[in-house]
C-alpha positions as CSV (number, residue, x, y, z in Angstrom):
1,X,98.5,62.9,-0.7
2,X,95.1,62.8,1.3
3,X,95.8,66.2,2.5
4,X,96.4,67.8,-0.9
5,X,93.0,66.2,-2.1
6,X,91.3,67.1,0.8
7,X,92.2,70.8,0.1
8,X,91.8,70.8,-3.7
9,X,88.3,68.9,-2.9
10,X,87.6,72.4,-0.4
11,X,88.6,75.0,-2.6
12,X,87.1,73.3,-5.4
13,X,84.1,73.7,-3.5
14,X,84.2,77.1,-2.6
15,X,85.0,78.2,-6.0
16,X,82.2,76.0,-7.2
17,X,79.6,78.0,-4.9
18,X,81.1,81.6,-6.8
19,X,81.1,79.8,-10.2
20,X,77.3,79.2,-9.7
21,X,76.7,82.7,-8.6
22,X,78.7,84.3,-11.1
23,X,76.6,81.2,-14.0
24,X,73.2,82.4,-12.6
25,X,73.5,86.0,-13.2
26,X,74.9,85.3,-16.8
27,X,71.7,83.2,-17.7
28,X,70.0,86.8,-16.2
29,X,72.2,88.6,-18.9
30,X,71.2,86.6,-21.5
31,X,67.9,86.3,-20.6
32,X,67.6,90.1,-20.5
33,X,69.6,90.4,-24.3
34,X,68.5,89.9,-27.6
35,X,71.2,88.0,-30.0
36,X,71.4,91.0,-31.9
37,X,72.4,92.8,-29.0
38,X,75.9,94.1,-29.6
39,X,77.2,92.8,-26.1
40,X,75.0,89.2,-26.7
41,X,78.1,87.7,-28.1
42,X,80.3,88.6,-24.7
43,X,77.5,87.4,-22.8
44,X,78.1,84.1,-24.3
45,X,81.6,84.0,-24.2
46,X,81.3,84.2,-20.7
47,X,79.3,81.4,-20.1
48,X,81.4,79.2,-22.5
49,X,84.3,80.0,-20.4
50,X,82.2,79.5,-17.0
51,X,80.7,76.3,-18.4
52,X,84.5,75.7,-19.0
53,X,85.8,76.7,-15.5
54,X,82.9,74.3,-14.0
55,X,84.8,71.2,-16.1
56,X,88.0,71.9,-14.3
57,X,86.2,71.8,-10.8
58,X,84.8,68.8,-11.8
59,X,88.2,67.5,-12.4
60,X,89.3,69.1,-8.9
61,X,86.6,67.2,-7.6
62,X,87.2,64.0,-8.8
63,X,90.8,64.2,-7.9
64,X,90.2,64.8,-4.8
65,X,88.0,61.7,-4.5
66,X,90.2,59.9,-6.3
67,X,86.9,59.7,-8.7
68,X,88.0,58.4,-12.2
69,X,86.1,60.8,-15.0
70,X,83.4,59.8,-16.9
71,X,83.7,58.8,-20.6
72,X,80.5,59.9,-22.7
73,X,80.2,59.3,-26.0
74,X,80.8,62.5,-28.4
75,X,81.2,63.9,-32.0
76,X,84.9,65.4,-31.7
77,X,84.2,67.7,-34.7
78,X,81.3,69.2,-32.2
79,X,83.3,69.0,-29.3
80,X,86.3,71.2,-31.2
81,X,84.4,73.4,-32.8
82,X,82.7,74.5,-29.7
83,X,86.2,74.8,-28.3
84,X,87.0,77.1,-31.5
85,X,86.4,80.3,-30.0
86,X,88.4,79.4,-26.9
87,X,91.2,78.6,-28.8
88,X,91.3,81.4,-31.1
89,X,91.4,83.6,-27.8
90,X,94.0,81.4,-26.4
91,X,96.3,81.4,-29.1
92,X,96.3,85.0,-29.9
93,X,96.3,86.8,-33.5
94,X,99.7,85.9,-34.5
95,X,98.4,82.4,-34.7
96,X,95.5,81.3,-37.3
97,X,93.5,78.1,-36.2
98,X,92.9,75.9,-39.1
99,X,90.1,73.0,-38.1
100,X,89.8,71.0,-40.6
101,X,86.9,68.4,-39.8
102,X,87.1,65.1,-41.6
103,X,83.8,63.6,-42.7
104,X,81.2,61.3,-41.3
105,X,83.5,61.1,-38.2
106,X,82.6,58.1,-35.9
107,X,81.2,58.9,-32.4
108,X,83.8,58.1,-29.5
109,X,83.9,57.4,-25.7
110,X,86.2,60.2,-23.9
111,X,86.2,62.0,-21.3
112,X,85.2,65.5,-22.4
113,X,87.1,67.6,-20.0
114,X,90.4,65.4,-20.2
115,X,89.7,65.8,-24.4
116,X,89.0,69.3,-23.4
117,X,92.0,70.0,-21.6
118,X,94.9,68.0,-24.0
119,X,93.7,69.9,-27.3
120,X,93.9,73.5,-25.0
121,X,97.5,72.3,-23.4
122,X,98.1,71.3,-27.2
123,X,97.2,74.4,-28.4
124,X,99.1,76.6,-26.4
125,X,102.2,75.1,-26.7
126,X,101.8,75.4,-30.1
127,X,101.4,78.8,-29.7
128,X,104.8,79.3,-27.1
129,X,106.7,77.3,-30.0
130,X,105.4,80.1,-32.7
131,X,106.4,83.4,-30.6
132,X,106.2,85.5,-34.1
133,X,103.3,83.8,-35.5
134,X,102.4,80.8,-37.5
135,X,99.7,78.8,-38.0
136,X,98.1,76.2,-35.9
137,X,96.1,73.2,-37.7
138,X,93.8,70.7,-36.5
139,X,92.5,67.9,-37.9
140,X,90.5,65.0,-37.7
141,X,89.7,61.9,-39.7
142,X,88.6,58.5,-39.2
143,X,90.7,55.6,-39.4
144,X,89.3,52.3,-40.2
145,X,90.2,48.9,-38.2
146,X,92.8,48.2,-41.8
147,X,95.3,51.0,-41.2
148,X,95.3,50.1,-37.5
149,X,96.6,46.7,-37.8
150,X,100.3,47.7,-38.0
151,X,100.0,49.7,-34.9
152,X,98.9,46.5,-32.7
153,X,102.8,45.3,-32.0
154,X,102.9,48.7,-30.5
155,X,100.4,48.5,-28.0
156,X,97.0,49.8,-29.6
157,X,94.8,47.2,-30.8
158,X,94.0,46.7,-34.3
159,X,90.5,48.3,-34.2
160,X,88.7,51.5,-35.6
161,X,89.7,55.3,-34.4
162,X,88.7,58.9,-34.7
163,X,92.2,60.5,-34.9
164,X,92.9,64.1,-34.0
165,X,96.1,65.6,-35.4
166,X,97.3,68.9,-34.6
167,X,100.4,70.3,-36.0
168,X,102.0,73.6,-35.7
């Protein structure tokens, strides 16, 4: 097992070195484009999936130190939505996304990229299950400590949640 982390840890590195190249002359390309700019909107797509491909080193990275991740405290309606346009590219234009935010959500400790990465594994097995099309909705909603309490003889503590439901 040392061996495999020692080789994800390298080429983790080594594709962290071209990430950074490939992040810097991005920030040049949007640096040198107005927003109005019909390719400013590709621009940015790029760096949201470079920003993305940096999370997964990360998570190379800490494998391969047998690091755990770092929870930070978030807004999930913030964090979905600026997975949204991922998604939507993911999923393909047989599928409609549907996010429905709930209101006044409650901040929470996760760890983004794990977050990150469950709602886009989610996602695309949704879309696998829908080969002709469908419709792919997620939700979220605060759920006070009341409507918790029956869930405590099943492991989770009695206490208050953020819950993210996604249905297909």
């Amino acid at each position: 097992m040392e061996m495999v982390g020692q080789l994800a840890g390298g080429i983790a590195h080594d594709f962290n070195n071209v990430l950074s190249a490939i992040m810097m002359a991005n920030d040049f390309l949007l640096n040198a484009h107005k927003p109005t700019d019909p390719s400013f909107q590709d621009i940015m797509q790029i760096k949201q999936n470079a920003t993305r491909a940096a999370t997964l080193v990360r998570q190379l990275l800490a494998f391969s130190r047998r690091q755990t991740l770092r929870p930070q405290v978030l807004d999930l309606g913030d964090a979905l939505s600026d997975l949204t346009m991922l998604l939507r590219r993911l999923i393909g234009e047989k599928v409609k996304l549907d996010l429905v935010h709930g209101r006044d959500l409650w901040p929470v400790k996760v760890d983004v990229s794990q977050f990150e990465q469950v709602v886009v594994n989610l996602a695309v097995n949704a879309r696998d299950a829908m080969p002709d099309g469908g419709k792919l909705i997620i939700r979220t909603a605060n759920v006070p400590t009341e409507e918790t309490v029956q869930l405590a003889n099943k492991g989770m503590p009695a206490a208050d949640y953020v819950k993210i439901e996604i249905a297909d």
